[in-house]
N, C-alpha and C positions, 0 to 999 in steps of 0.2 A: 647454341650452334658452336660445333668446334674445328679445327685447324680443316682436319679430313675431309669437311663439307664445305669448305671454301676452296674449290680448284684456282681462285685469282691469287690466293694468298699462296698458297702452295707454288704459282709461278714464281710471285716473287721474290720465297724465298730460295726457293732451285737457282734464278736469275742471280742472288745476293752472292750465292754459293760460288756458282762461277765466273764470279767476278772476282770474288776472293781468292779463287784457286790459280785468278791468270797471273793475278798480284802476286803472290806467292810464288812462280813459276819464275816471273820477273827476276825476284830476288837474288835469284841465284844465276843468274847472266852476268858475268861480268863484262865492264869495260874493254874495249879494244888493247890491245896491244899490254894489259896486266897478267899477271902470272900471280893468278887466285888461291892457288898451291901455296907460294911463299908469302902470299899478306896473312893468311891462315895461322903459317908457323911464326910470322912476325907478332902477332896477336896472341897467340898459344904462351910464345914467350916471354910474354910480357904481362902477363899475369892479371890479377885482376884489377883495373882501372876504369877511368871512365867514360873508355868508349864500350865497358860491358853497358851501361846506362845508353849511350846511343845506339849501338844495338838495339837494348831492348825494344825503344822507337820505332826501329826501323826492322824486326824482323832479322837480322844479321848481316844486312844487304850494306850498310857501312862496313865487317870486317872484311865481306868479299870484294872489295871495291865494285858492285852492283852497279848498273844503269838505275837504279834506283837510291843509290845509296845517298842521298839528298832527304828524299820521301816526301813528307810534307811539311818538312820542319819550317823551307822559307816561304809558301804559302802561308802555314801560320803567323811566323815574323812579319811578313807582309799586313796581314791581317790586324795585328796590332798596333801598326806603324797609325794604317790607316783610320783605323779607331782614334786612335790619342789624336791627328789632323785633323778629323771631323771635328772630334769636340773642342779643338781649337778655333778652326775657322766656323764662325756661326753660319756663314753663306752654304757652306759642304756640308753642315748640321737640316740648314732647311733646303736645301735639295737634295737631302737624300729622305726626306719627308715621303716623295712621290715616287713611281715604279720606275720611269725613266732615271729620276736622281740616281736611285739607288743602282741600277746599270750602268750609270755614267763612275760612281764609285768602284762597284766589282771590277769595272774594267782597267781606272787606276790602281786598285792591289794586284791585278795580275801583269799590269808591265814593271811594278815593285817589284816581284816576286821574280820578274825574269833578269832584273840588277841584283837583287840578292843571290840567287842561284849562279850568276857569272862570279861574284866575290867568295860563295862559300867554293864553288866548284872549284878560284883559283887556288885555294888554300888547301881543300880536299890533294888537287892534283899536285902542287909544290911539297906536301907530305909527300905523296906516292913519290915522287920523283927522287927524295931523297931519302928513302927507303923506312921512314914514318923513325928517322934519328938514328937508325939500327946499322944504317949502310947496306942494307940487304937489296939484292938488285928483284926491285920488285916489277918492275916497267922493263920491256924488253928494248924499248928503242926512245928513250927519253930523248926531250926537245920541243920546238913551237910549235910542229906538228902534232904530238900528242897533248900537248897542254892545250890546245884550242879544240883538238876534236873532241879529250874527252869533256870541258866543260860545258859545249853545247850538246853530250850525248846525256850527259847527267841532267841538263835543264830540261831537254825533252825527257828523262827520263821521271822526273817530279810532275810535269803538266799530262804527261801520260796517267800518272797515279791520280792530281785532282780528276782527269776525266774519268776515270774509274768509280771513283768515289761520285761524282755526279749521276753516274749511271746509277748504281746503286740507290740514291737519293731518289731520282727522277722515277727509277722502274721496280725498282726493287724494294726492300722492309727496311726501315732504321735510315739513322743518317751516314752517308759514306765513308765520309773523312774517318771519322769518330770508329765505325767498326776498324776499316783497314789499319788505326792504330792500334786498335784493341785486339788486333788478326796476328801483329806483331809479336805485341806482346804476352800471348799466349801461345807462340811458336817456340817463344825460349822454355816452358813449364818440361820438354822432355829432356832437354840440356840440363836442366838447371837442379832434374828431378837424378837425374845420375851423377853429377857431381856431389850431391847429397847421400846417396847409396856407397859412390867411391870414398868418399871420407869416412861412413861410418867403417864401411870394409878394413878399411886399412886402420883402423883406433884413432883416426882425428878427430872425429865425433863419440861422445856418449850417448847413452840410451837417455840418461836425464836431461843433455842440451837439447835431443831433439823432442823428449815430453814439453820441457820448457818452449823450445819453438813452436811446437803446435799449438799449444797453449795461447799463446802471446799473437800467433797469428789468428785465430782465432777470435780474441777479441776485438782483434783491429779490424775482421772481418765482420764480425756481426755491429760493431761502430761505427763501420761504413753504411751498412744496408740503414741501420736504426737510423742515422741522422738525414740520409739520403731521401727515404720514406716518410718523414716529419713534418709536421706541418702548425704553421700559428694559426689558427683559426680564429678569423675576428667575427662577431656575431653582425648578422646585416636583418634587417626587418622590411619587410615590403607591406606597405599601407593597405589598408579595407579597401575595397573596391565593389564599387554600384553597377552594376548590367543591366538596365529596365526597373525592373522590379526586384531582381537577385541581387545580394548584399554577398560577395565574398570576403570571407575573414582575413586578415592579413597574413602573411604567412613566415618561418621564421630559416633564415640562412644564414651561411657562412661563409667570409672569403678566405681561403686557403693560401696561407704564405708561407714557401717552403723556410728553413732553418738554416737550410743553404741554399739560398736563390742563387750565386753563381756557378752551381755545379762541382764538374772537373775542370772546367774551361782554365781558369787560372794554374792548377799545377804545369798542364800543358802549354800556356802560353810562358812560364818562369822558366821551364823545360829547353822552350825554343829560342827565349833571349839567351840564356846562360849555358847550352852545353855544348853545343857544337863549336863555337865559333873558339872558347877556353881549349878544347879537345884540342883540335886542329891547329893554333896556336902554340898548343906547348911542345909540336914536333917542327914549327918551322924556326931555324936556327937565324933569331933576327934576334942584336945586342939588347937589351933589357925586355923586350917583350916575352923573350921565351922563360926566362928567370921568374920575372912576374907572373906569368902563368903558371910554371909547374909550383912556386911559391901557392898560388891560391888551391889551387887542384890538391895539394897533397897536405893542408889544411883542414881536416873535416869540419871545424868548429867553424870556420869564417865561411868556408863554402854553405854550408850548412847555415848558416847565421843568412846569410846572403840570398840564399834562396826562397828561405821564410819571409824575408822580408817581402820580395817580390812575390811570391804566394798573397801575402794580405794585401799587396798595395793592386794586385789584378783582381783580388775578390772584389775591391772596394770599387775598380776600377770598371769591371763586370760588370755590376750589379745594379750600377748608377746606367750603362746603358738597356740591361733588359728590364727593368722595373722604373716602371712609370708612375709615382703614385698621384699624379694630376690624370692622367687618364684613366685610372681605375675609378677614380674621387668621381673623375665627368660619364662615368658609364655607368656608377651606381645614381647618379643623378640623375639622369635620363632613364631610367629603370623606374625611378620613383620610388630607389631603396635608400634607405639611409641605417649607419650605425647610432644606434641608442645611446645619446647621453651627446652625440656628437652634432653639432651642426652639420647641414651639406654645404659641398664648396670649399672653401680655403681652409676650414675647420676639420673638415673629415681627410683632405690634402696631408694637410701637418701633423695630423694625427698616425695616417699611415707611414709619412717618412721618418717620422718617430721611432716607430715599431719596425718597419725597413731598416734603418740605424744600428739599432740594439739586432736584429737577427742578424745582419753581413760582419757585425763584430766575433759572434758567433761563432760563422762561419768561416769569418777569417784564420781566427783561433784553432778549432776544427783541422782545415786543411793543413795548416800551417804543423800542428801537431803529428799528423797522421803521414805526412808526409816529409816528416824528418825523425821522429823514433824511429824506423827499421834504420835509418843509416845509422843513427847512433847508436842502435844496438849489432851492429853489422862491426863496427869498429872496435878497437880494444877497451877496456880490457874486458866487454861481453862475447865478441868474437860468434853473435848467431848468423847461422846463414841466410840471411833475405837476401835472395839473390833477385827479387824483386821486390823495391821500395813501394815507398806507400803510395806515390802517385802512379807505380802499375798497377796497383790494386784499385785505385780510386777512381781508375779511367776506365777497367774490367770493368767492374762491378756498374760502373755508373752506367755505360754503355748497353749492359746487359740489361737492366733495369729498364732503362729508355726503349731498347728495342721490344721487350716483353710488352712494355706498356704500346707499343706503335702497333703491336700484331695483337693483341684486346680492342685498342679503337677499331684497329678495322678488323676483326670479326663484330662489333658493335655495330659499325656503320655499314657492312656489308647485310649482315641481319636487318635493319633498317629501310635499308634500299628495297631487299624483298617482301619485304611487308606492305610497304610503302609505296614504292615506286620512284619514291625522290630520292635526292643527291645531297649529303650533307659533308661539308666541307672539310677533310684531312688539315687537324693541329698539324703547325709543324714542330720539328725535334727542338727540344731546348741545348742540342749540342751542334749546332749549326752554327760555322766557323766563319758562315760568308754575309 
């Protein structure tokens, strides 16, 4: 059965489609009372730094000052606050055990998420006001009045995008959040692709840096898919069984552990502690803070150093909440599987956190690598252009991957249903932020 012969799948993804393209439309609205023209030329001028990286996030809807230009950076931060609190308070760990718990939770990260959005928004709009350092008069009538309208135009403008991304999730193919980042940052590939053309044009680039670029991106490319795709397979064996008189043989499996059990999730949450709030910061003129920031910012090694770190401490961090190895241990138990040479129970438990252990080191490793070469090769004295780091790559690709594999289950399961008559239940995405 393919795409053509599923009219529901085909909804979905026409529905996916235009959900994307309202998003996108969004983008490019700016805020009341800015002059989108001169944040443009403020931005032009200023060459490349690191709100080309927030961009990338956000689609470009931060250099235009967007109703979006937030995105879903403080839903994420939100999102991770509320993690680390869970697994602080054991009472918020076992009430979000149950379907209520866990709505009683969603609904605490999203009045986070409307404190963080009024903090980011005030810093967003104290830049704009004071022309992002430049002096440029980028606000036509600056004062209380635009600093209040536009931080709750920006915070509706982020809860506008979760429900977008919810639509998408609810009706649509793939998970929301995760494509409209990945929508983003695939909107810069035709910028990014003419700056590239413009340099060779003019002899800033050779024909060898950019064999060498391809080259190199290419690896990084195919070492994304290869490890993404990976899997530890432990052998699992399910016992002889008696029917009446029928004796069936036991039979032989395997349980599948990816190599990176926390995905992309971790570049994206290092992403949303550390860039915006440093960005925003090193244009608002307060005594040692702004020093401190453009000091780190204009560091690659310690920025760089700093965000690896927080790369492995979110894989580790990740991977301890989607990987349960007590409930795989009690589900192969109840199965009446067990791994050969292993006890069940506390034995085949510590056996998988074992092998969990050594894979999220891995993984740590992994993202941590992959998403800090292209900046240091970005930097002098290699000077290539990745005008998108490893973690746009890792969120692309990962995304892609997950949505391919969401539009296979359900041609599987819609093939199913016709055969059948029955309803078999939609995995959900392993890029699920909520």
């Amino acid at each position: 059965m393919d795409a053509a012969k599923a009219p529901e799948l085909n909804k979905r993804i026409l529905y996916t489609l235009l959900i994307l393209i309202i998003y996108r439309l969004g983008v490019f609205i700016p805020v009341p009372g800015v002059d989108s023209q001169e944040i443009l030329k403020v931005f032009t001028s200023q060459g490349k730094s690191f709100f080309d990286i927030i961009n990338l996030f956000s689609g470009g809807a931060f250099e235009r000052a967007s109703i979006f230009a937030l995105g879903v950076m403080p839903y994420i931060t939100s999102s991770i606050v509320m993690s680390l609190v869970v697994k602080t308070f054991p009472k918020l760990e076992e009430m979000q055990k149950d379907q209520l718990g866990k709505k009683k939770v969603a609904q605490y990260s999203r009045y986070l998420t409307i404190l963080i959005c009024f903090f980011q928004g005030s810093l967003l709009v104290t830049a704009l006001q004071t022309g992002l350092g430049t002096g440029a008069q980028i606000v036509y009538s600056p004062g209380t009045t635009f600093f209040f309208l536009t931080i709750i135009t920006l915070t509706a403008g982020t809860f506008f995008v979760m429900w977008l991304g919810e639509q998408i999730t609810n009706n649509g193919i793939g998970n929301g959040l995760s494509l409209i980042i990945a929508t983003s940052i695939i909107a810069g590939i035709p910028s990014a692709t003419g700056k590239l053309f413009n340099f060779v044009s003019i002899g800033q680039l050779n024909i060898l840096t950019i064999i060498l670029f391809l080259v190199i991106m290419l690896i990084i490319l195919y070492s994304i898919v290869f490890v993404e795709r990976s899997f530890r397979k432990i052998p699992v064996q399910y016992p002889q069984k008696t029917k009446g008189r029928k004796v069936f043989a036991g039979q032989s499996s395997h349980l599948p552990l990816k190599i990176n059990p926390a995905g992309v999730i971790p570049p994206i949450f290092a992403s949303s502690i550390l860039l915006l709030p440093l960005t925003v910061l090193n244009y608002i003129d307060v005594p040692g803070v702004n020093s401190l920031a453009q000091g780190f910012l204009s560091n690659g090694f310690i920025y760089n150093s700093v965000f690896a770190v927080l790369v492995i401490f979110f894989t580790f961090f990740y991977t301890s909440m989607v990987v349960k190895p007590d409930e795989m241990s009690d589900n192969l138990k109840k199965g009446g599987a067990f791994i050969p040479g292993i006890r069940p129970g506390k034995n085949t438990t510590d056996y998988i956190k074992q092998i969990m252990s050594k894979l999220t080191v891995i993984g740590a490793i992994y993202l941590a690598i992959v998403c800090v070469i292209p900046a240091i090769l970005n930097a002098k004295p290699f000077s290539l252009p990745f005008y998108f780091g490893g973690t746009a790559l890792l969120i692309v690709i990962g995304v892609t991957l997950d949505t391919i594999q969401q539009i296979e289950s359900f041609l599987i399961t819609s093939n199913y249903d016709q055969m059948t008559g029955k309803k078999i239940k939609k995995e959900p995405s392993r890029f699920n932020l909520r």
